[in-house]
Backbone as CSV, one residue per row, in Angstrom:
resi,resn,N_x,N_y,N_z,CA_x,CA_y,CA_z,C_x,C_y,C_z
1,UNK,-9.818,-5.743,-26.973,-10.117,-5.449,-25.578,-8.881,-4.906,-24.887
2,UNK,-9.186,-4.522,-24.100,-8.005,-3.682,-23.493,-8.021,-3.953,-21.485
3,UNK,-6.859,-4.241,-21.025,-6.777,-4.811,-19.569,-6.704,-3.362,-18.645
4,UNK,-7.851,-3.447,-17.856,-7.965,-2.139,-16.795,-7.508,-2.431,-15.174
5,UNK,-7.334,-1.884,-14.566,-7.015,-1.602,-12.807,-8.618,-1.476,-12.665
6,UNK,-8.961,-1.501,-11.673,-10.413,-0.818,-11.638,-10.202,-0.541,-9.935
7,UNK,-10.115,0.330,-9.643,-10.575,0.974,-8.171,-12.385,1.341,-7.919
8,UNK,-12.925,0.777,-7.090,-14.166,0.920,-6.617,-14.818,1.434,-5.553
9,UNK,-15.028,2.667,-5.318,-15.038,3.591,-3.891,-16.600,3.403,-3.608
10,UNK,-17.178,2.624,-2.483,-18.567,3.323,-2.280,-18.872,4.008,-0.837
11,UNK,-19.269,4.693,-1.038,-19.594,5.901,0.384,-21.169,5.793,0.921
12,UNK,-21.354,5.035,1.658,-22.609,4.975,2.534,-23.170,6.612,3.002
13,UNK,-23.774,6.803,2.710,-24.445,8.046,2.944,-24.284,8.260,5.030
14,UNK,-24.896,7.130,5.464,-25.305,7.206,6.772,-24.375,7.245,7.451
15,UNK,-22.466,6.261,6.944,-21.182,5.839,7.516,-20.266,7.208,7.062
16,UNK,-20.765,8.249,5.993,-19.981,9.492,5.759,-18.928,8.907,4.718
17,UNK,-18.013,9.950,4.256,-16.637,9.927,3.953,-15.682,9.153,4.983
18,UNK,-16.150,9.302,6.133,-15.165,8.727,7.035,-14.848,6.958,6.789
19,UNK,-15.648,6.277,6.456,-15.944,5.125,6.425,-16.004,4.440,5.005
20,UNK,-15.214,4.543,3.690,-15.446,4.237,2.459,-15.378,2.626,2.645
21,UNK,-15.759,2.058,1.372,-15.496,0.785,1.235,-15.355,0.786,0.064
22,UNK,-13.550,0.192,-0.136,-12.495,0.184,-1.582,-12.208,-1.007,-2.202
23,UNK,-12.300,-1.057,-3.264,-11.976,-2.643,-3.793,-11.548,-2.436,-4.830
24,UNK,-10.586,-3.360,-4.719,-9.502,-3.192,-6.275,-9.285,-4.463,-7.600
25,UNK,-9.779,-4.086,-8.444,-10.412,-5.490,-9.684,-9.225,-4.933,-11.020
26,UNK,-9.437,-6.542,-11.443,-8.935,-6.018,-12.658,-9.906,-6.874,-13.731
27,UNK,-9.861,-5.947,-14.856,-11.015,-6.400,-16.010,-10.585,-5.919,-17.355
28,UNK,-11.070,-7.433,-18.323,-10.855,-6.796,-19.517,-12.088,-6.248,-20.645
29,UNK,-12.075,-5.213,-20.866,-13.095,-4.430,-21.531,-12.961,-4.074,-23.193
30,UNK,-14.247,-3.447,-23.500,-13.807,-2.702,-24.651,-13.654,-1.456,-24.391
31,UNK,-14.809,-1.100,-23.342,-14.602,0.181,-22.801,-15.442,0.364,-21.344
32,UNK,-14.702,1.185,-20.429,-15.129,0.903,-19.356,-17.118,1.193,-18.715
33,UNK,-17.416,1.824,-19.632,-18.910,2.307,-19.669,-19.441,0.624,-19.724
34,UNK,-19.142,-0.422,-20.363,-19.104,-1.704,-20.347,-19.273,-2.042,-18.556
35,UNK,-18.821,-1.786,-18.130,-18.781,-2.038,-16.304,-19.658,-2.053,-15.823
36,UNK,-20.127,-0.077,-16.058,-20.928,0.218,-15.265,-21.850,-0.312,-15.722
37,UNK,-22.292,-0.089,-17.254,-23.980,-0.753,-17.229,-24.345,-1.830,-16.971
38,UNK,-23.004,-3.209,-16.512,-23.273,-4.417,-16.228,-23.754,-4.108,-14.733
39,UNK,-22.964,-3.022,-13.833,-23.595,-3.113,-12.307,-24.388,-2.045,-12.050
40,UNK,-24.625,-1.292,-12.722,-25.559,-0.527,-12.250,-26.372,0.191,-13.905
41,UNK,-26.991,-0.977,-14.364,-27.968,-0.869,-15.178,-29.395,0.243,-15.350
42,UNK,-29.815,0.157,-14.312,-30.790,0.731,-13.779,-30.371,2.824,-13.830
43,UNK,-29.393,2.724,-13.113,-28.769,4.294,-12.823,-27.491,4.641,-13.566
44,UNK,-27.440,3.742,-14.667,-26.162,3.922,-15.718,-26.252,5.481,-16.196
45,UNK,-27.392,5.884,-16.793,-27.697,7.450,-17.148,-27.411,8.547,-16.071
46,UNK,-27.367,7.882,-14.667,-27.339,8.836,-13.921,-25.302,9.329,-13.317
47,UNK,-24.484,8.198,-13.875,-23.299,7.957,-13.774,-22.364,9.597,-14.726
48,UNK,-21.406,9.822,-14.018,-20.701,11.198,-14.857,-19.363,10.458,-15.286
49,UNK,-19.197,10.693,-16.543,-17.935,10.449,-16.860,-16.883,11.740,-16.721
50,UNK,-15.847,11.185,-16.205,-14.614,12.377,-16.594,-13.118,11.796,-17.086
51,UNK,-12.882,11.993,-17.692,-11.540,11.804,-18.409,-10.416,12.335,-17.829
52,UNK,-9.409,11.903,-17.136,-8.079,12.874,-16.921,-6.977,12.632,-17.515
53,UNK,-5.879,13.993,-16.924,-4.944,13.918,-17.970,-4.253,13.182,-18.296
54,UNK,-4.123,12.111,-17.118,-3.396,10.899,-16.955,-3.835,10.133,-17.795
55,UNK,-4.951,9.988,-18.553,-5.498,8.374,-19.095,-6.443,7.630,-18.101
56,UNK,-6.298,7.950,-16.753,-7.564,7.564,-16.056,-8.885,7.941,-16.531
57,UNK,-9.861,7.122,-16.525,-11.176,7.264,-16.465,-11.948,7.104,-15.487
58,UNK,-12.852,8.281,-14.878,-13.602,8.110,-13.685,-15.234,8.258,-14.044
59,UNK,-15.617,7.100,-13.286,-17.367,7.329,-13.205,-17.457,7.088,-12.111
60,UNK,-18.591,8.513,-12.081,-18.837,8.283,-10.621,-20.318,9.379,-10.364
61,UNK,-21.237,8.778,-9.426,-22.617,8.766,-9.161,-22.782,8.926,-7.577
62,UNK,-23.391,10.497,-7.473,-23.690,10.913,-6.412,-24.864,10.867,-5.765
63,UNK,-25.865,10.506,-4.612,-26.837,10.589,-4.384,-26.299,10.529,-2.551
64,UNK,-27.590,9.861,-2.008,-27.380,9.607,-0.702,-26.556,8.184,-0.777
65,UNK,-26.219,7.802,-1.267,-24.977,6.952,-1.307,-23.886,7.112,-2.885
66,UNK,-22.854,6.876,-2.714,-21.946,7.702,-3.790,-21.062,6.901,-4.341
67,UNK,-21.006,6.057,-5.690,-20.150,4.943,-6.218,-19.210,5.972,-6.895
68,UNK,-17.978,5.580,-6.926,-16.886,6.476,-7.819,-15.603,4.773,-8.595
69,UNK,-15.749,4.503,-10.086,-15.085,3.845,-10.264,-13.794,4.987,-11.192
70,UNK,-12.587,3.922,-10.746,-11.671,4.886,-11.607,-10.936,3.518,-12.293
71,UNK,-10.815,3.626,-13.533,-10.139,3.116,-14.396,-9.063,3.339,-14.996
72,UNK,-8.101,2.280,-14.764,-6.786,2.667,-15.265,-5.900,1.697,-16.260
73,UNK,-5.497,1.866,-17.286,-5.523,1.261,-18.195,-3.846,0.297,-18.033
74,UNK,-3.925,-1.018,-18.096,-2.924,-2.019,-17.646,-2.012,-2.530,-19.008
C-alpha cells in the first residue's frame, strides 16, 4: 500500500466556482481508483482520470455539481 495526500474539491453547481468546499485527507491505498469507488460507487464510470507530470493523480467528475480529487503520493 502506498500513503497519499488527498485534496477534495466539490463545486456546488448553484454556489459556482466562487464558493468551493476543500478538504484535505490522508489515506493508505493500493491505488487511488480504490477511493473513488468507495465514495462514489454509483458514478465511479463517470469519474476521468488524468495523470501528471508531477506524480499527481487527478479524478475528477463534472456535471451540475463537480468533485475533483487530487492525489499525491506521501
Amino acid at each position: 500500500m502506498k500513503e497519499y495526500e488527498i485534496v477534495a474539491t466539490f463545486l456546488n453547481g448553484c454556489a459556482g466556482e466562487a464558493h468551493p468546499q476543500t478538504e484535505f485527507l490522508e489515506a493508505e491505498l493500493n491505488d487511488p481508483a480504490d477511493f473513488i469507488r468507495q465514495k462514489h460507487s454509483v458514478d465511479f464510470d463517470k469519474f476521468v482520470r488524468e495523470d501528471l507530470p508531477d506524480g499527481r493523480v487527478v479524478y475528477s467528475y463534472k456535471s451540475t455539481v463537480c468533485y475533483i480529487y487530487e492525489f499525491t503520493e506521501i
